[in-house]
N, C-alpha and C positions, 0 to 999 in steps of 0.2 A: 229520383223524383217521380211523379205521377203523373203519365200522361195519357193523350187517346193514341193509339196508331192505327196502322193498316197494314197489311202483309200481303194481303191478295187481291190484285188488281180485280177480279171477278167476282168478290165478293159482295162488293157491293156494301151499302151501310152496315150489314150483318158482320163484316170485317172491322169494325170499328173496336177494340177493346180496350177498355183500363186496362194499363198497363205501367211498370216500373220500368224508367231509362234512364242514362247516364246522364248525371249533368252535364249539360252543353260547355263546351269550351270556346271563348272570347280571341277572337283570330282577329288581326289587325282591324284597328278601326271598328269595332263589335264594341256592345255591351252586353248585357247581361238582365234580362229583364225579368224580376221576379212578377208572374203575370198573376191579375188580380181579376180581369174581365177579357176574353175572347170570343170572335167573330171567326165567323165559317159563310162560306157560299155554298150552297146545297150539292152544285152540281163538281164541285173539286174533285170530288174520287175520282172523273173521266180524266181531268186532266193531266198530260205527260209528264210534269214537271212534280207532278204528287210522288210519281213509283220511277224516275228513274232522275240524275244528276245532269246538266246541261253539256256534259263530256259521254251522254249514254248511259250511265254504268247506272246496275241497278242501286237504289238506295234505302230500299225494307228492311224494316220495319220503318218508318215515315211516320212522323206527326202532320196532320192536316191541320187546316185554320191559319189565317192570315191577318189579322185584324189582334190588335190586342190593347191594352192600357193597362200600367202597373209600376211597377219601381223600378229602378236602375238598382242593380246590386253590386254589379263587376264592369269595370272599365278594359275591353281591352289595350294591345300595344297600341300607342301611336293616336285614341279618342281624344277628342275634344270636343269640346262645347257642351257636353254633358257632364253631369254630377252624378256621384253613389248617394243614392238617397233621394234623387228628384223623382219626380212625377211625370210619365212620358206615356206618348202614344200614339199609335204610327202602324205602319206593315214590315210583314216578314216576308222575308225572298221567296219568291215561289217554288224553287229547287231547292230548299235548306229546307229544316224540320219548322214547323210551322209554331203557331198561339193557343193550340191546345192540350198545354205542359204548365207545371206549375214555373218553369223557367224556359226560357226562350233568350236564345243568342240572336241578335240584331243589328245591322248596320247601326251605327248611330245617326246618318244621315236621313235615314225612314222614319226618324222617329223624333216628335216635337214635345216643346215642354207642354204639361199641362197644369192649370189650372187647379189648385185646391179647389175650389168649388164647383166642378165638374166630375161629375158621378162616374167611376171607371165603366160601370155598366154603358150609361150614354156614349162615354166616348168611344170604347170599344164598336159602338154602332156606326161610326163617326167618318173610318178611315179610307176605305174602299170605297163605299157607297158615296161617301162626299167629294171626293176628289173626281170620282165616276162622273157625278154629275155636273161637276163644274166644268170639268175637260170635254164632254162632253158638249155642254148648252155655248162654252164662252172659246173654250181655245181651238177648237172643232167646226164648230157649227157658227160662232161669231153670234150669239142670241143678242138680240138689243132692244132699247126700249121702242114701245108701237108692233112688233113685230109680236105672230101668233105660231105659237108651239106645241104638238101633241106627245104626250109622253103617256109611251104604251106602258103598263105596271105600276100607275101612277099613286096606286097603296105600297108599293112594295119598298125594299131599304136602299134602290139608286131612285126610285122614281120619287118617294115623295119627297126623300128632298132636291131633288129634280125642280118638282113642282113650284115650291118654297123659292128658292135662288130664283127661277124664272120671273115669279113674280114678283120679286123685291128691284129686282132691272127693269118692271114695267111692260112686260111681255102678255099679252095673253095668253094663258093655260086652257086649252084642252085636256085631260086626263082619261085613257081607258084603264080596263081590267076587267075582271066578274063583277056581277050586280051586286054583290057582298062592299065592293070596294066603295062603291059611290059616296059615299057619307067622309069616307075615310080622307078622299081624292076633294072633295070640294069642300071640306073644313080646313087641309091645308092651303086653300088657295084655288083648287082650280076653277073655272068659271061655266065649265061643261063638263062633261064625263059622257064618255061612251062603252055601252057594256058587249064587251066584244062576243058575249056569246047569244044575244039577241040583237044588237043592234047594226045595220050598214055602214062599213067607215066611209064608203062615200058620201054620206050627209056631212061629213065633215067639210068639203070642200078642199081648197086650195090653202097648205100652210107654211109659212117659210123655212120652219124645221122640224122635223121629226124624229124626237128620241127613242129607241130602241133597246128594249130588252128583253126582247119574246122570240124576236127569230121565226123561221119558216113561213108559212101562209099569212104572219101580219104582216113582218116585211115587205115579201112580197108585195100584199097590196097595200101597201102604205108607199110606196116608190110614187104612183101615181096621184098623191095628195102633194108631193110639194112642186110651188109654185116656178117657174122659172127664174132661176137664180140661185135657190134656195138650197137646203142640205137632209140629208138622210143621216145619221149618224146612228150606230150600234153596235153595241158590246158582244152582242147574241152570235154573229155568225161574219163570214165576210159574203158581202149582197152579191144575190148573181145578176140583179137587173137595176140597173143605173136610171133614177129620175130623168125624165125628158128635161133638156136646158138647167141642169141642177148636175148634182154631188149626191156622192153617199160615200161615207165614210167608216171603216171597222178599227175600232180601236182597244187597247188594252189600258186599263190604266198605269199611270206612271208614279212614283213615290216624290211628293212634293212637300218638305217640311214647310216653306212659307207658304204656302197653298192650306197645309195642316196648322196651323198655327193663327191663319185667315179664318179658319172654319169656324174651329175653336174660338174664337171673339164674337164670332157671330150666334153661337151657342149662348156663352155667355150673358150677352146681349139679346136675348129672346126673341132674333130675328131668323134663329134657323132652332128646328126639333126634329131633331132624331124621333122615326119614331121605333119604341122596344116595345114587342107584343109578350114576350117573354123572357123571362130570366132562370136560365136551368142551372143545377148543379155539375163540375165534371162529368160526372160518371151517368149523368142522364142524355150526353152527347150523342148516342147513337140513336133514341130516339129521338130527340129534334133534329137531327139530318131527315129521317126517314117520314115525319109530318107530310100527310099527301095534302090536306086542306091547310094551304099555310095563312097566317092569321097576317094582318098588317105591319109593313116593319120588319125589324129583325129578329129573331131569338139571339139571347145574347150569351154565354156560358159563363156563368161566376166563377172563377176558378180556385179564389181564395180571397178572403176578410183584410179588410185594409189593416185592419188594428192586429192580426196576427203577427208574432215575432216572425222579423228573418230570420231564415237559417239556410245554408246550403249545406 
C-alpha cells in the first residue's frame, strides 16, 4: 500500500516520503481501515511516540497522522460492534503507524460509526480537534452556561470548534489569533476577538476559563486573566505558573467513541462545522505539514475516492 513515512527524526517535513508498505495486520481487537480522508497535527514529527514504540524501541519507518474516516475492511480476532463495510471514524494510537496510508490498523474502540451523509473530508476534521475541545471546555474546565471563555487560536482546527460548543452551552466567547483570523473567530460565534499580535490581553479582563493552544508567552500571561476559581487549561505545553485562586490544567486528548459519535450528531444537525481550509492529495502531504501561513481549519489529506473498488 501507499503511504507517507518518516525515517529521520531530524529531518524534519523534508523527511516525509511516499512511500510503499506492508499491509498492516489486524491484532486483537483491531480493524482494518481502508482510509479515505486523514488528519495530521503539524507539530507530530517532534513527538516521541512518532519515532520510537511505548517499550523504547525504535519503530522507522513510521506513518504519521492520527485522524482518519474510511471503511472497515478487516475485522480483527476477538472485534466487535463494528462491521466490514461500515463507515467509521476515530483516531489512531499514537505509537502505531498512524492515517496517512491507504490502510490503517485501529482499535475498534477509537473508532465510531458514521453517518452516510457526512463527508470523510469533514469527518476526518472531526476527531482530535473535537474531542480536544470538548475535554477541554466541559470535562476539564466545567464551561457552563453565563460563564466567559477565551480561546487562544480561535480560527484554528481545536479552537473553532472550541468556539462553536462554547457557544451552544451559552458561554461567552472571547476568541484570539492574527488579525487574518478575526472574521473567521466571530462568524463562528465568538462575540470578541483579540489579535494577539497588536492587541493587550489584558483588556480582556477577568475570565472564568482559558483554552490554550499556543503555549509559551500566551500562557504565561494568560494565567493572570482567570478569575478566582476559575481554570487555565492547555494542550500546548504543561504551565509553569498557576492562576492566583484558580487551576490550570495540561492535558492530552483521550479517544472517546460516545464522545465521537456526540460530535458527529451535532455535525449532522448543523449545530457544529468543522472548519476545512484545504483538501490535498496523498502525496502533496509534505507540503501541507510544511505551510508556514496556515489558513483557517484544518488541511485535510484525501487519501482515496469513496467509490473506488476495495482491494487489499
Amino acid at each position: 500500500m501507499r503511504a507517507i513515512t518518516v525515517r529521520d527524526r531530524h529531518a524534519g517535513v523534508d523527511g516525509l516520503t511516499l512511500t510503499d508498505m506492508p499491509y498492516p495486520h489486524a491484532a486483537e481487537n483491531d480493524v482494518i481501515v481502508r482510509v479515505h480522508a486523514a488528519g495530521f497535527t503539524p507539530g507530530e514529527l517532534d513527538w516521541p511516540a512518532t519515532w520510537s514504540d511505548r517499550a523504547g524501541r525504535d519503530r522507522t519507518p513510521s506513518i504519521p497522522g492520527h485522524e482518519l474516516s474510511g471503511t472497515v475492511v478487516e475485522l480483527g480476532y476477538g472485534t466487535t460492534g463494528l462491521t466490514v463495510g461500515q463507515r467509521v471514524f476515530g483516531l489512531t494510537d499514537w505509537a502505531r503507524n498512524g492515517s496517512l496510508a491507504e490502510y490503517a490498523a485501529v482499535e475498534a474502540r477509537n473508532l465510531a460509526p458514521l453517518a452516510a451523509d457526512i463527508d470523510h473530508t469533514v469527518a476526518a476534521a472531526l476527531p482530535i480537534s473535537g474531542l480536544t475541545a470538548w475535554q477541554g471546555l466541559f470535562d476539564h474546565a466545567q464551561l457552563r452556561a453565563g460563564q466567559t471563555v477565551l480561546v487562544h487560536g480561535a480560527a484554528g482546527g481545536v479552537g473553532s470548534l472550541a468556539v462553536q460548543l462554547a457557544r451552544e452551552v451559552g458561554a461567552r466567547v472571547i476568541g484570539t489569533g492574527r488579525a487574518a483570523d478575526r472574521e473567521v473567530a466571530l462568524g463562528l460565534g465568538a462575540q470578541a476577538f483579540v489579535d494577539l499580535d497588536a492587541d493587550d490581553l489584558r483588556h480582556v479582563g477577568e475570565v472564568d476559563v482559558v483554552f490554550d493552544v499556543i503555549g509559551g508567552d500566551v500562557l504565561e500571561r494568560s494565567t493572570a486573566l482567570v478569575r478566582p476559581g476559575g481554570t487555565l487549561v492547555t494542550i500546548a505545553m504543561p504551565p509553569t505558573v498557576q492562576p492566583r485562586d484558580g487551576r490550570a490544567v495540561f492535558f492530552v486528548v483521550e479517544p472517546d467513541r460516545a464522545r465521537l459519535t456526540d460530535l458527529a450528531e451535532r455535525v449532522r444537525a448543523g449545530r457544529l462545522n468543522p472548519v476545512v481550509s484545504a483538501v490535498r492529495p496523498l502525496p502533496e502531504t509534505a507540503a501541507a505539514f510544511s505551510r508556514r501561513h496556515r489558513a483557517p481549519g484544518k488541511t485535510i489529506i484525501q487519501v482515496a475516492d469513496e467509490q473506488e473498488p476495495q482491494h487489499s
